[in-house]
Each structure stands twice: as C-alpha cells, then as structure tokens.
N, C-alpha and C positions, 0 to 999 in steps of 0.2 A: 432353309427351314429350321435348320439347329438355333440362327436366331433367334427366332420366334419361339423357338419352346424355350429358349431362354429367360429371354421376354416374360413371357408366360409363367413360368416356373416364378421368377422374382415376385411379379405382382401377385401371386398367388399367395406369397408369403405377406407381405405388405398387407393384405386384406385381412388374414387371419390373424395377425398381428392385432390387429385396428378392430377388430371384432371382441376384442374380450375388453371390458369397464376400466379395470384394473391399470392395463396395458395401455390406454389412452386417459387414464388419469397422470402417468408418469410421463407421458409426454407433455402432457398440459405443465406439469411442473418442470422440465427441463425447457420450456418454451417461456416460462416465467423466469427461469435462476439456470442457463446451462452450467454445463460443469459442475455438477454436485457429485459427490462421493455415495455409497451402497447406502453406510451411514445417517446419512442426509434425507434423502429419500425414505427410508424405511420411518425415518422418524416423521417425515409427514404423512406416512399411511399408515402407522402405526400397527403393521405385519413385519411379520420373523422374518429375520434376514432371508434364509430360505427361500423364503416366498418367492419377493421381490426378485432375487435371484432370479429365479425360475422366470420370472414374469421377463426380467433385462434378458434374458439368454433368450427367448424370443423373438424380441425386437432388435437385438444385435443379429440375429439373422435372418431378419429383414431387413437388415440395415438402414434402419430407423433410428438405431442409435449407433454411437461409435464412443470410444474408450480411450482415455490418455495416460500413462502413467504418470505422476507425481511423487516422485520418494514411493512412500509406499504404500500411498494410497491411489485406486484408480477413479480420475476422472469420467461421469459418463457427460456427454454431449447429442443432443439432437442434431440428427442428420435431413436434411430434408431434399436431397436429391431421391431419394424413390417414390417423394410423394411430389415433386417436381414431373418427374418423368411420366407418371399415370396422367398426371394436369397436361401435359406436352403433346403427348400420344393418343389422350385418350377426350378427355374434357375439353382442349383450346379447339378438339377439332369438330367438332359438334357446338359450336359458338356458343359456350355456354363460359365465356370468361369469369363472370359473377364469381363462379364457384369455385373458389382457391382450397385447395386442400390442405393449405399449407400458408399464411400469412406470411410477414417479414417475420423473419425470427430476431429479438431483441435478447441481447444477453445482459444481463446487469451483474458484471463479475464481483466479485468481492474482495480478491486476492488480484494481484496484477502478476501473477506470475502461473496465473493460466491463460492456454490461448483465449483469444477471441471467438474465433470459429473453430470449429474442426469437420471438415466433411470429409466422407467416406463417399467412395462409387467403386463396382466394381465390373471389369471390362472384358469382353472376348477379345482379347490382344495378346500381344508381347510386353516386358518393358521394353524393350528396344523401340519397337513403333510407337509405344505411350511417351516414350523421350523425344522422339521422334516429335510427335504431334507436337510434344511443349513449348521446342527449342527450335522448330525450322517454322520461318518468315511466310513462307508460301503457304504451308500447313494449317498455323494459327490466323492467317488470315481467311482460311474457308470458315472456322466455326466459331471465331471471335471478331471478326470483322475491325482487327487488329495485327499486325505484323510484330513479333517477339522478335526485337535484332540483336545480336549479342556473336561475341566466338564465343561465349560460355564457359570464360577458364576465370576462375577465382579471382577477385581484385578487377574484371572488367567492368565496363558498363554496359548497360542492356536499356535497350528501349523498348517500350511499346505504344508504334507507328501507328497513324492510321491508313487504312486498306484502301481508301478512300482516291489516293493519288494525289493527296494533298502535301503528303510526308508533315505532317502536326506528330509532335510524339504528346502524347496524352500522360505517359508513363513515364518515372529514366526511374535508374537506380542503380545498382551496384548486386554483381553477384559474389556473392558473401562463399558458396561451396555449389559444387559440380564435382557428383559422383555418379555419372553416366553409365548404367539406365536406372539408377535406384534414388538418388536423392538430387535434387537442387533446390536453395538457399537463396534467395532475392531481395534486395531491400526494396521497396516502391517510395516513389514521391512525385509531385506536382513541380513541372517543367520551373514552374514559377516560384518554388520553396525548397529545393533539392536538398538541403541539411534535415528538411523535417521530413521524416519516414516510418514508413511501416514493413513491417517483415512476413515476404511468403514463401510457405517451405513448401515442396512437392515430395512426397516419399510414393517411391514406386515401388510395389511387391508381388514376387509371383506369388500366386493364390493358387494352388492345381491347376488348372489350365489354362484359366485365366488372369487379372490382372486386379490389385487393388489397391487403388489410386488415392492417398490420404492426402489432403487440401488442410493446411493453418492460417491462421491470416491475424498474423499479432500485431497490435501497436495505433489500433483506431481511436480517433479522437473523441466521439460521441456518439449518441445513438443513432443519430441519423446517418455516419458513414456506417455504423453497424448494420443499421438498416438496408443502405444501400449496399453494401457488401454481402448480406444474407442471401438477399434474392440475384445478385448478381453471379455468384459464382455455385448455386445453383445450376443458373440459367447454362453459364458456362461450362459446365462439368457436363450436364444433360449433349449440349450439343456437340462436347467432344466426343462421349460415348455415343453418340447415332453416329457420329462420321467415321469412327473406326469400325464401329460394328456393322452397318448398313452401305457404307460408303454416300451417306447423304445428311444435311446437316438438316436440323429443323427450321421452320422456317421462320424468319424476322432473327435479327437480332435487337432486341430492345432493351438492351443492360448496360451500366457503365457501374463501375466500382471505385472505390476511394481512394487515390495510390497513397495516403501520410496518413501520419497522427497527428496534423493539428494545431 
C-alpha cells in the first residue's frame, strides 16, 4: 500500500504541475530547444528571473524536469518519464493509445557539449538493487527484454543480448567506468559498426529513502535516433521502476533504441 501512495503522491504532483499556463509553456519550449539555461527561457517569457524560478522549482519536483551542470551555468532538460508512467498506468490501459501525453521528444542542441538526453526517475529501492537491475543478465531481461552481459570492470566489453534465445547482441560496447552502486559509463554501438558509438551514463543516488536514477544518452547521430531514443528509454526506465517497485513489469515491450552516432 506504501506503493501506491507513492504512486499517488508523484502523479499528484505531475497534475499540478501541468495545471498552471506558465508551467506547460516551459515545457513546450524545452520540448522545442532541451537544455536551455534560466537565462534562456526567461527570455522567451519575458518574466523575472524569480518568476520562472519559481515556476522550474515546481516542475523539478514533479520531475518533469531535470537539471545538468555546465561550468556555471545549469542546464534544464525535459524529463518525460512521469508523463510516460501516468500514459503506462493509467491511459494505455483504458485503450485509449491516441492520447500521448507526451510525444517523441526531439532536441535540437546547439552546443555539442550537452547531453542528448537527460532523464530522471525516482525509485522505492536501494542503489545496490537499482545496480543490481542494470548490470545482472537475468534482471534486465525481465523489463528490457534484453540481457546486459558484461563483468563490469572498466576497459571490458558488455553486450546487450537478445532474451529471445537467439543470443543476436543488438548492442556491444565497451565500459568506459564502474562505480558500484553509484555510477556506470558505457559506450554503445551496432554489432555491424563497433568504432561508431554513443555514450550512456547511469548515476545512481540515494534520495532519503528512495533512489534517483539519472539516465544520459550522448553521441546520437540525428533526429530520428534521437527520436528513437526518447521514447525508448522512457519506456525502459518506466518498466524498470514497476519491476523493483511492484515486482511486475508492464506489459509489451515495444522499444528499441540507437546504440551509435552515425
């Protein structure tokens, strides 16, 4: 039951969030340009820093948005896993697909030295079982319907297998850093172009009780793996969190994501 007022509790935020003009103008615009700075934004609303402030300190706790440091300015980013999760939970299952709360999200960077993506979820777990989920074969093939095989020590290679029994690895790459239970470093690529790659970090954090799990995905070649990578690791992050929290994953797996750049 503590789930569920979990549950609860989050989407409660997510609505009030989404409820104020303001607050879902700045996401339309971080859904048009991620990664904009305070700066940025205030200058297309043309409200005091203040404001806006006020307005982001809301929807970063709804976790609608998420934040990157840069020197010393902070990136904001659109998060679209808690509006994944209300679509999962709440929409897919009253057959009502049409209605996406949430489109692909397209970023069109400007600077190449911000990430691609950045998503944020946060988990009733441990880091230990959130590593757990990442790094073990059996694990990630219940809610990715893909096997992560690796020893996970720095300079190895790592695949990811299909669950299938066919052993296809869809993935291979190289792990770059393994700091167990808080960070891992991955490079991805296509079996068939293994020099051209993309880079995905996992940072693991306790949060008070629970867990929060920051997702990067740098190095995509165009909008369509951006695209494809938007909705996919969404998808994925949703059904890791139903499998630690509930012990059940949702159902269908219907995502693949981009392992290179291109």
């Amino acid at each position: 039951m503590q789930v569920n007022a979990c549950i609860t509790c989050r989407v409660d935020k997510v609505f009030k969030a989404l409820a104020d003009e303001t607050r879902r103008y700045l996401l339309d615009r971080l859904h048009e340009e991620n990664g904009q700075t305070l700066g940025e934004l205030c200058a297309r609303l043309g409200m005091a820093r203040q404001s806006v402030t006020q307005h982001l300190a809301v929807l970063e706790a709804a976790n609608l948005v998420s934040t990157v440091r840069r020197g010393r300015e902070k990136l904001h980013y659109l998060n679209p896993v808690p509006l994944h999760e209300v679509q999962e939970r709440w929409v897919d299952k009253f057959e009502r697909p049409r209605l996406r709360l949430l489109g692909d999200v397209k970023r069109r960077a400007e600077e190449p030295v911000k990430p691609e993506f950045v998503y944020v979820t946060y988990i009733e777990s441990t880091p230990e079982r959130v590593w757990e989920a990442l790094t073990d074969a059996d694990v990630t093939a219940q809610y990715w319907g893909h096997r992560n095989v690796s020893d996970w020590q720095p300079g190895s290679p790592w695949a990811h297998r299909r669950a299938d029994g066919s052993d296809v690895d869809d993935v291979v790459g190289q792990v770059v850093e393994a700091d167990p239970p808080r960070r891992l470093v991955t490079t991805w690529a296509d079996p068939a172009e293994p020099a051209v790659t993309s880079t995905v970090t996992f940072r693991i954090e306790a949060y008070g009780a629970i867990v929060r799990l920051t997702v990067t995905h740098e190095g995509l070649a165009d909008e369509a793996e951006r695209a494809q990578a938007a909705s996919g690791w969404a998808a994925v992050l949703s059904n890791l969190k139903s499998l630690l929290e509930t012990g059940h994953v949702l159902p269908g797996i219907p995502w693949e994501m981009p392992a290179h750049s291109g």
